[in-house]
PDB file of N, CA, C and O in Angstrom, chain B, residues numbered from 101:
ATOM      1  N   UNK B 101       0.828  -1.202   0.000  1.00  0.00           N
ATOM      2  CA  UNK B 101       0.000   0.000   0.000  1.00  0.00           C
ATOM      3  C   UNK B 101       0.867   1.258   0.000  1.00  0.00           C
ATOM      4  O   UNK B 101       0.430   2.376  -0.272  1.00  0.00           O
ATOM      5  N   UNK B 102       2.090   0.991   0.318  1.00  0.00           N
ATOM      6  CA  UNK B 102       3.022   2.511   1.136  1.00  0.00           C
ATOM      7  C   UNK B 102       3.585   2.597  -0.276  1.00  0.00           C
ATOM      8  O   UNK B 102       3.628   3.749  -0.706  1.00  0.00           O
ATOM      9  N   UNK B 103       4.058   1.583  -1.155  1.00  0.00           N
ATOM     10  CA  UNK B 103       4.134   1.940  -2.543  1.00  0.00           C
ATOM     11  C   UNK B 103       3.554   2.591  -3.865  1.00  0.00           C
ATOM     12  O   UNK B 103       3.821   3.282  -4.848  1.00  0.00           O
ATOM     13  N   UNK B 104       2.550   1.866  -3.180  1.00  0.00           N
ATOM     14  CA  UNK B 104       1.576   2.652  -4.329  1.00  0.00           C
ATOM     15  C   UNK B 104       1.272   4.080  -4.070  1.00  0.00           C
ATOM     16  O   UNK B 104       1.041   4.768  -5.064  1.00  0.00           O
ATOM     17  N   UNK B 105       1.230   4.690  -2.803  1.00  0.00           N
ATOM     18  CA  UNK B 105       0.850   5.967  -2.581  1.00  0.00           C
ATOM     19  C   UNK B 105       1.952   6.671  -2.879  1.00  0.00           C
ATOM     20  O   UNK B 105       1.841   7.750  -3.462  1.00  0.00           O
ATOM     21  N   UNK B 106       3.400   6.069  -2.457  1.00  0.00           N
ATOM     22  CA  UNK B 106       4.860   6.850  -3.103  1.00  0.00           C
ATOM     23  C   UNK B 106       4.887   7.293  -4.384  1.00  0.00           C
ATOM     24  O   UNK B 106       5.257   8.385  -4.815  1.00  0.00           O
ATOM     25  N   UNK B 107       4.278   5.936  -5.199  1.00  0.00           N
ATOM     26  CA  UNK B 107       4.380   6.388  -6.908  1.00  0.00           C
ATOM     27  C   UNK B 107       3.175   7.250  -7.186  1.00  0.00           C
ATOM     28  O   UNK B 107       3.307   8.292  -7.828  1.00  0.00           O
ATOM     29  N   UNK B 108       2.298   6.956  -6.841  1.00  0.00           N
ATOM     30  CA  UNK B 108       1.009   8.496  -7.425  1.00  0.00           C
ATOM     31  C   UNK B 108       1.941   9.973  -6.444  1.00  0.00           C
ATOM     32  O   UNK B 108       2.396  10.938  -7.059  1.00  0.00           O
ATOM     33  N   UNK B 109       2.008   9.887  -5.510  1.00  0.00           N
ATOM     34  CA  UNK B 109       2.598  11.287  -5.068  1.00  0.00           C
ATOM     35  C   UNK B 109       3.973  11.707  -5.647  1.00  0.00           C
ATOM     36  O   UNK B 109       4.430  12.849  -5.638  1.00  0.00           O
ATOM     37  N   UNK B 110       4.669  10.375  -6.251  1.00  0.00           N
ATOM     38  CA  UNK B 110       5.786  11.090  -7.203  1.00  0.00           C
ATOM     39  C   UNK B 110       5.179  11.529  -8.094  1.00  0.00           C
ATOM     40  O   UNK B 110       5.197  12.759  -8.058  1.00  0.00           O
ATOM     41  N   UNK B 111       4.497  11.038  -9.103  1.00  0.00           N
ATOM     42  CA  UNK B 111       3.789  10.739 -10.227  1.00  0.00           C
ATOM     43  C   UNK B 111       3.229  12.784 -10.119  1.00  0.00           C
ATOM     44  O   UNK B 111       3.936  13.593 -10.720  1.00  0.00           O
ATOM     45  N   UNK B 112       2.194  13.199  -9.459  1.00  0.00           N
ATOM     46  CA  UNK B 112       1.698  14.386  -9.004  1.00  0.00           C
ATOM     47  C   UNK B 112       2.757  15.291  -9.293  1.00  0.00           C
ATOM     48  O   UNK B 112       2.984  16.113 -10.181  1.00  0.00           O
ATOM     49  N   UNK B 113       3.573  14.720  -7.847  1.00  0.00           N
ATOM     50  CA  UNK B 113       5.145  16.363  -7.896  1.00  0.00           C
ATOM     51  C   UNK B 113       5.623  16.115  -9.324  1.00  0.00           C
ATOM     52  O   UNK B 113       6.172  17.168  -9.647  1.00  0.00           O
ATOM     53  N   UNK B 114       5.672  15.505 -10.046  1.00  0.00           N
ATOM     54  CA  UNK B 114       7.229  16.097 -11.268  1.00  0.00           C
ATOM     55  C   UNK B 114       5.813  16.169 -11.855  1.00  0.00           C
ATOM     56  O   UNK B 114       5.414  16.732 -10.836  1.00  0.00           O
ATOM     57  N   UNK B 115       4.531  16.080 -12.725  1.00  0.00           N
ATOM     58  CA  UNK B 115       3.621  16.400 -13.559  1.00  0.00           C
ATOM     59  C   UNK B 115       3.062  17.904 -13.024  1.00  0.00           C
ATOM     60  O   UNK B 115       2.370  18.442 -13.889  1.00  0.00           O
ATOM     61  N   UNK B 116       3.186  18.572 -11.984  1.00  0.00           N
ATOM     62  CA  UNK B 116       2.040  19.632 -11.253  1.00  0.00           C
ATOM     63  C   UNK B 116       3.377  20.656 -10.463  1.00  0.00           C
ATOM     64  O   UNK B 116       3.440  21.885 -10.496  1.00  0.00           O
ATOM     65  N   UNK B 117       4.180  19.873  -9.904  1.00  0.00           N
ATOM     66  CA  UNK B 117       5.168  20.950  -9.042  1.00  0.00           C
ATOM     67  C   UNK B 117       6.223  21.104  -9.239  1.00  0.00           C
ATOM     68  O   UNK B 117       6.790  21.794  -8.392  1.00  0.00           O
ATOM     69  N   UNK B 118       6.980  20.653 -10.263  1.00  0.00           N
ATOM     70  CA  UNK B 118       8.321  20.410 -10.806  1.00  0.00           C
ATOM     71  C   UNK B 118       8.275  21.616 -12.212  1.00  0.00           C
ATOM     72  O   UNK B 118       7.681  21.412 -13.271  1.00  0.00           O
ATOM     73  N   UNK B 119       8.957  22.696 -11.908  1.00  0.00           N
ATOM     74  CA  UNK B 119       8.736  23.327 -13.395  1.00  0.00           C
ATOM     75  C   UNK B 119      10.774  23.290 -13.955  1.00  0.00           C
ATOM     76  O   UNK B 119      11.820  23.735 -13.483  1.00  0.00           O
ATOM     77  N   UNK B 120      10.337  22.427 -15.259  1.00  0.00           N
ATOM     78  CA  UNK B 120      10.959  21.855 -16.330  1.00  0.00           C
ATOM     79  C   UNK B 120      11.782  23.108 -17.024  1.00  0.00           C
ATOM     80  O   UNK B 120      11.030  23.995 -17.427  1.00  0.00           O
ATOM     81  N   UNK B 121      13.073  23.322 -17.219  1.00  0.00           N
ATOM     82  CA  UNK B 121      13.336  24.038 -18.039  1.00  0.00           C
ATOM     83  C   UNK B 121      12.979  24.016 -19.388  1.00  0.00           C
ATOM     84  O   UNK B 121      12.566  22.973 -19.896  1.00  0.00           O
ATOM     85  N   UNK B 122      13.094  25.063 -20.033  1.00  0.00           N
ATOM     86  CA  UNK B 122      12.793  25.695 -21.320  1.00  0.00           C
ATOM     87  C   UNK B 122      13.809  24.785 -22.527  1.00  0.00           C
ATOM     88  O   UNK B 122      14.888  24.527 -21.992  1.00  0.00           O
ATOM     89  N   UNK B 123      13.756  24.357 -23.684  1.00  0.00           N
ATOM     90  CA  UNK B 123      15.075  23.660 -24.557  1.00  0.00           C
ATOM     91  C   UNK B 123      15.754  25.045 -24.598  1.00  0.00           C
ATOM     92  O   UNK B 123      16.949  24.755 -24.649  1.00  0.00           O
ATOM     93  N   UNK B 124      15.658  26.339 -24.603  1.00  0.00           N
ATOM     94  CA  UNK B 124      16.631  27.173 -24.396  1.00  0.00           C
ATOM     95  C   UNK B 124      17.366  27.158 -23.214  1.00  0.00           C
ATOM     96  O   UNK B 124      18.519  26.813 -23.472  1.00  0.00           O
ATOM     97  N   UNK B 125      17.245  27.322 -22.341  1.00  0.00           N
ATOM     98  CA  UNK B 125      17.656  27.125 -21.077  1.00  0.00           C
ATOM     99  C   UNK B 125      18.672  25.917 -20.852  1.00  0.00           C
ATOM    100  O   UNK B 125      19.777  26.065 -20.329  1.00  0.00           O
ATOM    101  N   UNK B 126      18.109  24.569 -21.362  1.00  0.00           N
ATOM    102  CA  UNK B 126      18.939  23.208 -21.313  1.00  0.00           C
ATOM    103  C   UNK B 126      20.116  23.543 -22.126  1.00  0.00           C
ATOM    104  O   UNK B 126      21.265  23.323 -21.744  1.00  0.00           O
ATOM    105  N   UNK B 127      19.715  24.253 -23.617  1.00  0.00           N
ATOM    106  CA  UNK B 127      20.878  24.318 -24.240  1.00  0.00           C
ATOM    107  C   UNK B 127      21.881  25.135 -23.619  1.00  0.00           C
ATOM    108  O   UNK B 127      23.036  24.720 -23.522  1.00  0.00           O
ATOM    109  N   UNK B 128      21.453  26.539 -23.086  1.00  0.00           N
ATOM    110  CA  UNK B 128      22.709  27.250 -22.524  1.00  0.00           C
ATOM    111  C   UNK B 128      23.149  26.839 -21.566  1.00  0.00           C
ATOM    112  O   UNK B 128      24.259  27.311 -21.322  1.00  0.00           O
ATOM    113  N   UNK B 129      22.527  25.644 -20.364  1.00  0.00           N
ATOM    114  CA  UNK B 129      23.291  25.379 -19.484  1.00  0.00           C
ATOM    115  C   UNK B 129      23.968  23.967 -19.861  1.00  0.00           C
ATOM    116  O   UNK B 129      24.523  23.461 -18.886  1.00  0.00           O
ATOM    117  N   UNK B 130      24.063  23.126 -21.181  1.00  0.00           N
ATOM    118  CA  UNK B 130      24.976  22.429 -21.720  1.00  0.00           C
ATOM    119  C   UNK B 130      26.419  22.940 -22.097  1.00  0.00           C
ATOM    120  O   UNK B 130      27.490  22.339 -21.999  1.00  0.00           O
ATOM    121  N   UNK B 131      26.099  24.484 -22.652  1.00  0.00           N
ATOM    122  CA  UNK B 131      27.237  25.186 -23.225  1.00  0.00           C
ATOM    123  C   UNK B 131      27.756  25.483 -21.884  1.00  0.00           C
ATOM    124  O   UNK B 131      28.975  25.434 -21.718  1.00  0.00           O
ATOM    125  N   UNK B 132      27.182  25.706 -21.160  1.00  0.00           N
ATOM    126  CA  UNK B 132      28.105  26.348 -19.638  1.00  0.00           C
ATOM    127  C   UNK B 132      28.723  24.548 -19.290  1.00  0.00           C
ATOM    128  O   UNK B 132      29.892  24.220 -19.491  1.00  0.00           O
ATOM    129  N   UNK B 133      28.031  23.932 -18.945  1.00  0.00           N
ATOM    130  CA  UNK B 133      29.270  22.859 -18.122  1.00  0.00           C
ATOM    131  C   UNK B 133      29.862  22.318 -19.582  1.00  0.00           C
ATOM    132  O   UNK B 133      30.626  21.357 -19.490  1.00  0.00           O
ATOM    133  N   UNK B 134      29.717  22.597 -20.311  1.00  0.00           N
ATOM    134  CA  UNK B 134      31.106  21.983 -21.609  1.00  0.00           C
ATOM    135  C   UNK B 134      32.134  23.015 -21.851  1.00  0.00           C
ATOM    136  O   UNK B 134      33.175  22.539 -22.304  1.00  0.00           O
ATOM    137  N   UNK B 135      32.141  24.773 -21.611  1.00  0.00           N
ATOM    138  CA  UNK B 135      32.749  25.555 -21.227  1.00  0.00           C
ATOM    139  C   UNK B 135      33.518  24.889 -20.143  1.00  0.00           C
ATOM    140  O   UNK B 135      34.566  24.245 -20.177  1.00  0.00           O
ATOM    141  N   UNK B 136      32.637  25.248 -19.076  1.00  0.00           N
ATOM    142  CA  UNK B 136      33.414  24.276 -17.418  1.00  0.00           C
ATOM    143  C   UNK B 136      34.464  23.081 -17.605  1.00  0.00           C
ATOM    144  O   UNK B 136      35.667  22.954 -17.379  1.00  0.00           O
ATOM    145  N   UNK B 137      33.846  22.582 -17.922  1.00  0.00           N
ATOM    146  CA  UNK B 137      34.725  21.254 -18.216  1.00  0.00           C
ATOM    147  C   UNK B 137      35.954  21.452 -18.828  1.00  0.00           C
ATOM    148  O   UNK B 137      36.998  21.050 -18.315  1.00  0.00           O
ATOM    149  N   UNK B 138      35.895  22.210 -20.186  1.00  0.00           N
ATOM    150  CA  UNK B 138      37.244  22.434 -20.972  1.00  0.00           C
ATOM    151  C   UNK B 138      38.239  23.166 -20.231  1.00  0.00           C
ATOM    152  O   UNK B 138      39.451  22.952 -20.266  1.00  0.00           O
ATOM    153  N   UNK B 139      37.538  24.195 -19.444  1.00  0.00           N
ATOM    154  CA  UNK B 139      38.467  24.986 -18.646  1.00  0.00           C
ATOM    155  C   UNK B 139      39.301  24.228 -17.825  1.00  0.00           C
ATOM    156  O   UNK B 139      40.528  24.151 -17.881  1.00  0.00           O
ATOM    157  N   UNK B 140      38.497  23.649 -17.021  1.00  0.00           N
ATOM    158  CA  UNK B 140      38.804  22.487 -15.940  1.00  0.00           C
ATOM    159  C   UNK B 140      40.343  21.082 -16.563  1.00  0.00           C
ATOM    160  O   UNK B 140      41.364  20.781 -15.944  1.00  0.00           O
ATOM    161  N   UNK B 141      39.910  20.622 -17.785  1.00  0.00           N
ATOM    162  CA  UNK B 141      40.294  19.926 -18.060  1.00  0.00           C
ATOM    163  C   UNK B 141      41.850  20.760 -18.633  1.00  0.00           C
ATOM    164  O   UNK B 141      42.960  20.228 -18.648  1.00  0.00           O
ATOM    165  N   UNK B 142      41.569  21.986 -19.009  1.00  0.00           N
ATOM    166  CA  UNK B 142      43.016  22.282 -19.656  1.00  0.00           C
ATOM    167  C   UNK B 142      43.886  22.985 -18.495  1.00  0.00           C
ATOM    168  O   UNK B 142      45.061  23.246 -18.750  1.00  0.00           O
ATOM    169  N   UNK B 143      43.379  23.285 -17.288  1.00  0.00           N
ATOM    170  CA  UNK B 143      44.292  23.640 -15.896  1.00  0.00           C
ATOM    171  C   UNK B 143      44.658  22.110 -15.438  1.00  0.00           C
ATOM    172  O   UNK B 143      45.565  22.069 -14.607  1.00  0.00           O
ATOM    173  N   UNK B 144      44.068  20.739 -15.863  1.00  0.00           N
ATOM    174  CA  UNK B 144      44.526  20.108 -14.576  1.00  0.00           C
ATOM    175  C   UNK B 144      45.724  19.386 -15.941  1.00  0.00           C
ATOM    176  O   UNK B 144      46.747  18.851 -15.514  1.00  0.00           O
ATOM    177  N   UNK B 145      45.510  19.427 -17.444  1.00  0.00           N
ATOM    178  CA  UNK B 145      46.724  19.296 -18.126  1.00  0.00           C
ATOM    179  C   UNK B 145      48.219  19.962 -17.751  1.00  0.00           C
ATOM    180  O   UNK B 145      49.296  19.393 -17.570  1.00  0.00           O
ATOM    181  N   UNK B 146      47.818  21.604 -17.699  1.00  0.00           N
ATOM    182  CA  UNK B 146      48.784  22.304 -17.352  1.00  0.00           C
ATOM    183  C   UNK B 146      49.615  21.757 -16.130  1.00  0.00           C
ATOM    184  O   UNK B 146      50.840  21.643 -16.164  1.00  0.00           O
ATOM    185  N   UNK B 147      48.756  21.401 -14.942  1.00  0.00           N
ATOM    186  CA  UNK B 147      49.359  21.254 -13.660  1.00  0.00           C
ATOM    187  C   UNK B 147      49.967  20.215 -14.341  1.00  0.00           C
ATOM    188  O   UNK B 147      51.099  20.424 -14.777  1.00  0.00           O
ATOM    189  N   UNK B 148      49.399  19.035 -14.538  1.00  0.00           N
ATOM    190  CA  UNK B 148      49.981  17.478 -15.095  1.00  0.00           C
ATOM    191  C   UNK B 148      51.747  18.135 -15.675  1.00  0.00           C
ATOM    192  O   UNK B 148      52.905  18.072 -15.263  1.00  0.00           O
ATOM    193  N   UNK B 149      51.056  18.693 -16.757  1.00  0.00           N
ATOM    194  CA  UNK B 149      52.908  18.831 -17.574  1.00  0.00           C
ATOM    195  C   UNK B 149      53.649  19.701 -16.441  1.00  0.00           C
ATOM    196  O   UNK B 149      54.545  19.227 -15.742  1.00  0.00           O
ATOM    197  N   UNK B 150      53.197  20.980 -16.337  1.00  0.00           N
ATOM    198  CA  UNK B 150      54.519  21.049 -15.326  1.00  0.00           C
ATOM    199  C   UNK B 150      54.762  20.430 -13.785  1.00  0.00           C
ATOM    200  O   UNK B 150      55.506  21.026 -13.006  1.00  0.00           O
ATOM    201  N   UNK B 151      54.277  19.554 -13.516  1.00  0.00           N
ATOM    202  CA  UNK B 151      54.708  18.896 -12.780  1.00  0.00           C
ATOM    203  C   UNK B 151      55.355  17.589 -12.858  1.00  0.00           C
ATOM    204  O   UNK B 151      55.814  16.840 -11.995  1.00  0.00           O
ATOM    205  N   UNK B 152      55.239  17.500 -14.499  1.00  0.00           N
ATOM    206  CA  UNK B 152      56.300  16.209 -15.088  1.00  0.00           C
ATOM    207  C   UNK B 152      57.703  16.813 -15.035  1.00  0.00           C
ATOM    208  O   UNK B 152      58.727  16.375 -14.512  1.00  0.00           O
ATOM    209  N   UNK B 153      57.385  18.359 -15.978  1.00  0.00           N
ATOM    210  CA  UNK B 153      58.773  18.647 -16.302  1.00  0.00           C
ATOM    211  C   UNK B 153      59.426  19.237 -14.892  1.00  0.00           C
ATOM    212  O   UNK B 153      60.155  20.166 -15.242  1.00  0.00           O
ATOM    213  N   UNK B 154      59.466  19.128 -13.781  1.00  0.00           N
ATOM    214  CA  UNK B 154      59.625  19.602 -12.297  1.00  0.00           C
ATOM    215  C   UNK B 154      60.202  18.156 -11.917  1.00  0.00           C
ATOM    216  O   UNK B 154      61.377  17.796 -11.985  1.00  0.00           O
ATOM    217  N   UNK B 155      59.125  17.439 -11.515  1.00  0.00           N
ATOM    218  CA  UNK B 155      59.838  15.429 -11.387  1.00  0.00           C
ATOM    219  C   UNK B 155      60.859  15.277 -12.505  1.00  0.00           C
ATOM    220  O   UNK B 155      61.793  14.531 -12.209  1.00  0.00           O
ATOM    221  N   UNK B 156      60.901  15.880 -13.871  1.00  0.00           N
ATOM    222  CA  UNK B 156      61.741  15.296 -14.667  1.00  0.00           C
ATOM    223  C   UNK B 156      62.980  15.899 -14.429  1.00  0.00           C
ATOM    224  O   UNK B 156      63.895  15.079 -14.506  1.00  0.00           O
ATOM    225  N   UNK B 157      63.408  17.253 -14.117  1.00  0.00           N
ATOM    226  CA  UNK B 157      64.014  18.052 -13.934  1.00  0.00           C
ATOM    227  C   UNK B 157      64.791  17.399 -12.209  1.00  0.00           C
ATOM    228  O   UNK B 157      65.857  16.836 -11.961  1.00  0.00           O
ATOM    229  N   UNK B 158      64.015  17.689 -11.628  1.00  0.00           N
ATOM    230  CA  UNK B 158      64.592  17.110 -10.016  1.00  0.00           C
ATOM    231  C   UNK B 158      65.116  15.410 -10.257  1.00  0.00           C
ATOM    232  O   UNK B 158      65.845  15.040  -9.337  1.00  0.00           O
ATOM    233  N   UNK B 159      64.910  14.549 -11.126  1.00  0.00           N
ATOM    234  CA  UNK B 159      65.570  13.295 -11.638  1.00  0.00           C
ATOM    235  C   UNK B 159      66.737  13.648 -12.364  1.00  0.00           C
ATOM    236  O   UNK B 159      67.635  12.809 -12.440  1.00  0.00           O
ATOM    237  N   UNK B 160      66.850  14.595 -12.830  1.00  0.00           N
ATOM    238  CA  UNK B 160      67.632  14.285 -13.903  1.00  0.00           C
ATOM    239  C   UNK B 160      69.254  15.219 -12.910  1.00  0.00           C
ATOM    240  O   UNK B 160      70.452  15.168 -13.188  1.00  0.00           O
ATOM    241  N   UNK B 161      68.787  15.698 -12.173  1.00  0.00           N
ATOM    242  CA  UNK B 161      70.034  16.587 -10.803  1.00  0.00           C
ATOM    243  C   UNK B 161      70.332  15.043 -10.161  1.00  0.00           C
ATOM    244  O   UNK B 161      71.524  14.735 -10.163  1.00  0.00           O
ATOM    245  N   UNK B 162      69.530  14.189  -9.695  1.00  0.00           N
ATOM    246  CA  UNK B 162      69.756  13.008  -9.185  1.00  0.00           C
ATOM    247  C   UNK B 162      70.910  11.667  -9.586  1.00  0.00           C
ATOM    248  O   UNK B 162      71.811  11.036  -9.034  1.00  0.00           O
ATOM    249  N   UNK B 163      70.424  11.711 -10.498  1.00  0.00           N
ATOM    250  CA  UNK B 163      70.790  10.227 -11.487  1.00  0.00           C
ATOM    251  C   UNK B 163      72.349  11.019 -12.526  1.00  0.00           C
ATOM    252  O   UNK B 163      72.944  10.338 -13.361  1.00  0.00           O
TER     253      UNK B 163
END
């Protein structure tokens, strides 16, 4: 019984109380986290390489 009343009262909220963005809206906030992301992804490259050429550099005083 406690199921069935869960799914009609989900069923209600996302059809009646849930307001859905606009396909404009979805699209500009796709362009924002694929912006995000690239940003993201080309600082943690940067860190990556110079912190190779830093380990490579501090090896190469070593050996």
């Amino acid at each position: 019984m406690g199921l069935k009343k869960y799914l009609q009262e989900s069923f209600t909220e996302l059809f009646h109380k849930v307001t859905w963005p606009t396909w404009s809206e979805l699209q500009n906030s796709a362009v924002l986290v694929m912006i995000a992301t690239l940003i993201i992804a080309l600082i943690v490259s940067a860190m990556d390489f110079s912190f190779s050429r830093t380990m490579q550099f501090i090896y190469s005083l070593l050996y």
